[in-house]
C-alpha positions in Angstrom: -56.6 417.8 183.1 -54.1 415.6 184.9 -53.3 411.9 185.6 -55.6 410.3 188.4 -54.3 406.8 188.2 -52.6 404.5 185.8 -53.1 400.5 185.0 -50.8 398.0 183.1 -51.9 394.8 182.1 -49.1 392.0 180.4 -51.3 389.9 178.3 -49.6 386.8 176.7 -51.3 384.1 174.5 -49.6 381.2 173.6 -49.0 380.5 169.7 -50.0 377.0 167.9 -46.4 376.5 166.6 -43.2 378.5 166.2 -43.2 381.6 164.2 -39.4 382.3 164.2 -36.7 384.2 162.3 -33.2 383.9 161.2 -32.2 384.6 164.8 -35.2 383.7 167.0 -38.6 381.8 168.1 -42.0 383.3 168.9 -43.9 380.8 170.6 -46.5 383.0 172.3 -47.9 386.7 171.1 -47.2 389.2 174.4 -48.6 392.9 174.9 -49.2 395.6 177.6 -52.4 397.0 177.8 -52.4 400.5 179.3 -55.1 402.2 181.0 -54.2 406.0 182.2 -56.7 407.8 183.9 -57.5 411.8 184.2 -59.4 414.1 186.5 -61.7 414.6 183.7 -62.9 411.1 183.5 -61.1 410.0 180.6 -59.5 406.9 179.9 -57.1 405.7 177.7 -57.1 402.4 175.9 -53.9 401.4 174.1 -51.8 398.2 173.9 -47.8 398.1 173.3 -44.9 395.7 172.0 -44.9 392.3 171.7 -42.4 391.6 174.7 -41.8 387.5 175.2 -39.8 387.8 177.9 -40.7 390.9 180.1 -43.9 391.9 180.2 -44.5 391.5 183.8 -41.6 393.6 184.6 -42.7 396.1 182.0 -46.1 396.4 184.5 -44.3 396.4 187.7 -42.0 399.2 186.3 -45.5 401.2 185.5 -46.9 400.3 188.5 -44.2 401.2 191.2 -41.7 403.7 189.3 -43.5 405.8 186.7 -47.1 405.4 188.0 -45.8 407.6 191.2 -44.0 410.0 189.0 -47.3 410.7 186.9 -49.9 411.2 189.8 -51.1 414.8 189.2 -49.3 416.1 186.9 -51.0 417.9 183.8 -51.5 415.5 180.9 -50.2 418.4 178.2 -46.7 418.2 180.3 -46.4 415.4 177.7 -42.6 416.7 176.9 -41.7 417.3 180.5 -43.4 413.7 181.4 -41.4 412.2 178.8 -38.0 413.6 180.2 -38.7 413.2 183.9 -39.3 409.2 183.7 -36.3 409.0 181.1 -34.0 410.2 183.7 -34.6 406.6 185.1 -32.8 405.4 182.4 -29.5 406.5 183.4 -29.3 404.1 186.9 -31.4 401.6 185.1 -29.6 398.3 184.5 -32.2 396.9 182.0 -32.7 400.4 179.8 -34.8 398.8 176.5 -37.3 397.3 179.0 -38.0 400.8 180.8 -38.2 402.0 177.5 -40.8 399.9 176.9 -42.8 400.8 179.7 -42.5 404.5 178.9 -43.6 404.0 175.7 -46.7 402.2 177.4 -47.2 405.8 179.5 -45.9 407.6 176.3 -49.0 406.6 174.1 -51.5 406.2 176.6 -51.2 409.9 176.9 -51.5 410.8 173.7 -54.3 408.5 173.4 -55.9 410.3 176.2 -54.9 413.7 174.6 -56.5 413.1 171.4 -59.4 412.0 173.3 -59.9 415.6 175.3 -59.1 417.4 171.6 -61.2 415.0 169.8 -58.5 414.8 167.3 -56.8 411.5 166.4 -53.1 411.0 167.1 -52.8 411.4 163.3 -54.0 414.7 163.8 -51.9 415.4 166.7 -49.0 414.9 165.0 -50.1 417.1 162.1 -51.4 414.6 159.4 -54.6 413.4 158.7 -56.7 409.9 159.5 -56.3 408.3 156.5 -56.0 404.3 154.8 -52.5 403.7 154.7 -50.7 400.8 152.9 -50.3 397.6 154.8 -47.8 394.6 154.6 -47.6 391.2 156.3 -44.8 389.9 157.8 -44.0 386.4 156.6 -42.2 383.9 155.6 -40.6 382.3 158.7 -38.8 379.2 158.2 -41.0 376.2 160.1 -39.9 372.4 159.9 -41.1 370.7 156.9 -42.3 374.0 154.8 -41.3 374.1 151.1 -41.1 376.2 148.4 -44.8 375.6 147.4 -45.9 376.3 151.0 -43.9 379.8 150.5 -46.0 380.2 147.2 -49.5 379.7 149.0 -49.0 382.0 151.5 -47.9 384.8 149.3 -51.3 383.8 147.9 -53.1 383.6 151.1 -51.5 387.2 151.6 -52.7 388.1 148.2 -56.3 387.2 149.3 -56.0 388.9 153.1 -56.1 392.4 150.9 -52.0 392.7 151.9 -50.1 395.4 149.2 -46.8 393.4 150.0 -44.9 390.8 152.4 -41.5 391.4 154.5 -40.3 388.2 153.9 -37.5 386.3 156.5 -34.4 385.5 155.2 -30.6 385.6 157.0 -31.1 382.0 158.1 -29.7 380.0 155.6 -27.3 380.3 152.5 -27.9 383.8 150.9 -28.9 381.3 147.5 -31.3 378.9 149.5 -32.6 382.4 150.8 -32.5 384.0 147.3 -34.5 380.9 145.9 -37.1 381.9 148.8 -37.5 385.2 147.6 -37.5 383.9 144.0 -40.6 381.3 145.1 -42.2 383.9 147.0 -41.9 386.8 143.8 -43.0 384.2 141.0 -46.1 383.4 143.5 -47.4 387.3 145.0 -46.6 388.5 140.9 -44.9 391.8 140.5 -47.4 394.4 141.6 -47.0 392.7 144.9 -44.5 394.4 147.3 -42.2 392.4 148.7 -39.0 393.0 151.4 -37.0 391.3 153.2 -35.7 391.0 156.7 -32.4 389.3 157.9 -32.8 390.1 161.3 -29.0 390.5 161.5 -28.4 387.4 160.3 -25.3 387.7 158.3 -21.6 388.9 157.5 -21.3 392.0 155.3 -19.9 389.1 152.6 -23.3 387.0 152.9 -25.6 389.8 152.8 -23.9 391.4 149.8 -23.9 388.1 148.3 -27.8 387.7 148.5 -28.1 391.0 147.5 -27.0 390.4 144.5 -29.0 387.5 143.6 -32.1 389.2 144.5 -31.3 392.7 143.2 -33.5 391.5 139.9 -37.0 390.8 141.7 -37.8 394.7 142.8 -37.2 394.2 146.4 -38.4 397.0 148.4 -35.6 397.1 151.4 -32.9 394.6 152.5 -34.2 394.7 156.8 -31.1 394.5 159.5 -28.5 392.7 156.9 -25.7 392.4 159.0 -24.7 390.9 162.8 -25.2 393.5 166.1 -21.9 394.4 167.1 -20.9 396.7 164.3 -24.4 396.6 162.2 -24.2 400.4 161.5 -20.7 400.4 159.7 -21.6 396.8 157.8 -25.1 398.3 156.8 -23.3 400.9 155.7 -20.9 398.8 153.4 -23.9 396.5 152.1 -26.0 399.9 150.9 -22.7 400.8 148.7 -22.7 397.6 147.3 -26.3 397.4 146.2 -29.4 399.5 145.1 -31.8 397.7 147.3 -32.7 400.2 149.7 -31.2 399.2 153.8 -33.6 399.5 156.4 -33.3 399.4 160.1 -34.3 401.0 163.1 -36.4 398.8 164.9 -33.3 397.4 167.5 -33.2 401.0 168.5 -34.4 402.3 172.0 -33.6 406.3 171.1 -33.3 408.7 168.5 -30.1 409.2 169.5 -29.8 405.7 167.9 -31.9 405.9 164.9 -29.2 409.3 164.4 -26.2 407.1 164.7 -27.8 404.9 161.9 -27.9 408.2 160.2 -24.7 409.6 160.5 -23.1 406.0 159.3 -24.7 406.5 156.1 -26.6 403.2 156.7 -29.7 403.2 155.6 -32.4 404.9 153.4 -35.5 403.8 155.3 -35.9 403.6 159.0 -38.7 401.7 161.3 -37.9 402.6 164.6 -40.6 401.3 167.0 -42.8 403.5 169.2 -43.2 401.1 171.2 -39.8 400.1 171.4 -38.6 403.7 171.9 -40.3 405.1 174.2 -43.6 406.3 172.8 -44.7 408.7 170.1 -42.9 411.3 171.9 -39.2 409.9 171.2 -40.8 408.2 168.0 -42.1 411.6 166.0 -38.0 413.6 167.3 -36.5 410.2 165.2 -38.9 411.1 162.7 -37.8 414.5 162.3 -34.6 413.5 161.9 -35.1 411.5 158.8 -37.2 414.3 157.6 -34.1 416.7 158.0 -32.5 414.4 155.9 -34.1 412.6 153.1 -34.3 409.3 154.9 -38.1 407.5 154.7 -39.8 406.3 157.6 -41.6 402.9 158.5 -42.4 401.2 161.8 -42.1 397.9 163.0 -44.7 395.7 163.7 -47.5 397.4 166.0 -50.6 398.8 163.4 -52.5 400.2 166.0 -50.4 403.0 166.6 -48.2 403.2 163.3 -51.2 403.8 161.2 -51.1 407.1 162.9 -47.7 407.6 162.6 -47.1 406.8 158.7 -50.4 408.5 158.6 -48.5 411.8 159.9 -45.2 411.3 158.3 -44.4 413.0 155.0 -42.3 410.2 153.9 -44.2 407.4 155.5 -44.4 404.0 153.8 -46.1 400.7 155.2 -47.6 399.7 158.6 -46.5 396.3 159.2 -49.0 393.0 160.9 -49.1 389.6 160.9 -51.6 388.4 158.2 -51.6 384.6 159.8 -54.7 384.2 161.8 -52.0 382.2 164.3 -49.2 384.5 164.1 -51.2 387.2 166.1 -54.4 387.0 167.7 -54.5 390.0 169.3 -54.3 391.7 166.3 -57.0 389.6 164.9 -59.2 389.4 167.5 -58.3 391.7 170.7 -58.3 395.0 168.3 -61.9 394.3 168.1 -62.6 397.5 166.3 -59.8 396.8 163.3 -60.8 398.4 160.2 -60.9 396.8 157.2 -58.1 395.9 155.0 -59.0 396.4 151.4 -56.7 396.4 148.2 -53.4 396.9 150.5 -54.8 399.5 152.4 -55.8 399.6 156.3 -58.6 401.7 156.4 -58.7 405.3 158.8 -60.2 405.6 162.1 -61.8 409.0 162.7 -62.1 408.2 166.3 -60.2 410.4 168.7 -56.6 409.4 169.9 -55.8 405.7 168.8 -59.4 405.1 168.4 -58.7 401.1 169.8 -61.6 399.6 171.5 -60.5 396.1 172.9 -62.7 392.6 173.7 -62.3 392.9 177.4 -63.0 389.1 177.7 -59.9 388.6 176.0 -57.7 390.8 177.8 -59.1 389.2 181.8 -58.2 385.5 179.7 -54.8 386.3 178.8 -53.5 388.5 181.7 -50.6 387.4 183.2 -49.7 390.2 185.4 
């Protein structure tokens, strides 16, 4: 079975108000849509990233470099696919956007692998389609919200099915942050799971400092403490200073990165993205990595293809989404096939390869590119 042809499609659809972090905005919810398809008359049907900035780039990369690269070639290749578009990598000036677009390649493969097997990805990757736990991302700072707007929407959280919340902090004080956290705990109760993600929004002082304060409300992880240029060594000197587990991963484009992260003694969970990273391929060696050493796995963002992933991983933990109706309507309505979320669990799929079937009229209203 081998590749016939290959389609990217940048989809962008523009947000009702600013869902930012400590060190960002989101005004607008971005994806590739992938379509690879094989001698055999199969087609895959898989969606990637949520890139604001690049997504028609990500589609011209597709289009012009890899497509080319893929006509013909047997579809099982998957590990000499993977490493004959990453040698682009090494003259490209933009490397985590090319990553990006092989991960788009990456998946749709495996999508369209799973499909020939009838075996899920899950299943590929020797797991099992299965519920897995599911947490919202939340609480972004927005003009004029309070502490009792942070304690309805752990509620409205509470009430979407969510197990937990990965709450936003790193963008004030670490105590106007920890009283945040505090609001948010008192509100979801303690059963609830709650993290929290500084998007490297602080000194290895500051993070400490909040650490500390928050230490007492069973935090799950402490997300990207500390600032970019040296985050592995401050991560590092935060996770000495505190029990809340460090995670990280998601700002890396290899595992070569997620072993760096490793080797510093930085962290005791890791979400690196697939989508991020260059597809399940380079997603699942990262994996084994933490496997080889203790370290659990998570993934940022992107449910559609982590529940496979934590689905496969032996120390998997929580897919991630946007519970917010506003925060991300192609999770809400694009993946028209979601399954439902019921007492913090995203329910399995038993359809082959990502099992995603998307609403069409969406995806020809929102193209861009």
């Amino acid at each position: 079975m081998r590749v016939e042809s290959i389609e990217a499609i940048a989809v962008e659809i523009p947000l009702t108000r600013n869902f930012g972090g400590s060190t960002y905005s989101v005004l607008k919810r971005s994806t590739v849509v992938t379509r690879l398809r094989t001698d055999a008359g199969l087609v895959s049907e898989v969606y990637n990233g949520d890139n604001r900035e690049h997504g028609a780039e990500i589609v011209r990369l597709i289009r012009e470099d890899l497509g080319p690269r893929l006509h013909g070639v047997d579809v099982l290749a998957i590990e000499q696919i993977w490493d004959d578009l990453f040698t682009l990598s090494h003259a490209s000036r933009d490397r985590k956007t090319l990553m990006e677009a092989i991960a788009c390649v990456d998946c749709a493969l495996w999508d369209v692998i799973g499909k020939a097997c009838s075996l899920t990805v899950a299943e590929l990757l020797g797991g099992k389609a299965r519920p897995v736990p599911i947490i919202s991302i939340g609480g972004y700072y927005m003009p004029g919200k309070t502490l009792a707007d942070i304690g309805r929407e752990m509620e409205a959280y509470r009430r979407a099915g969510m197990a937990g919340c990965k709450f936003k902090v790193g963008g004030l004080t670490p105590e106007a942050d920890a009283e945040r956290v505090q609001v948010a705990r008192d509100a979801a109760g303690d059963d609830f799971v709650l993290a929290v993600d500084a998007n490297r929004g602080w000194s290895v002082g500051d993070a400490v400092r909040f650490a500390k304060l928050v230490e007492p409300l069973d935090i799950r992880w402490f997300e990207e403490p500390c600032h970019w240029h040296d985050d592995a060594a401050m991560m590092a000197d935060v996770r000495r200073a505190t029990r809340i587990p460090v995670t990280a991963g998601q700002s890396e484009i290899t595992s070569q990165g997620v072993r760096r992260l490793l080797q510093a003694g930085a962290v005791d969970v890791v979400n690196v993205d697939a989508s991020e990273c260059g597809g399940v391929t380079e997603w699942r060696r990262a994996a084994a990595l933490c496997a080889a050493t203790g370290v659990e796995m998570a993934h940022h963002e992107e449910s559609q293809i982590a529940r496979h992933l934590m689905a496969a991983a032996p120390r998997g933990t929580y897919v991630e989404c946007f519970a917010d109706p506003e925060r991300d309507p192609v999770w809400q309505s694009m993946w028209a096939n979601r399954p439902l979320i019921k007492d913090g669990m995203l329910g399995a799929s038993s359809d082959a390869g990502f099992g995603l079937v998307l609403d069409e009229a969406m995806v020809r209203r929102y193209r861009v590119a």
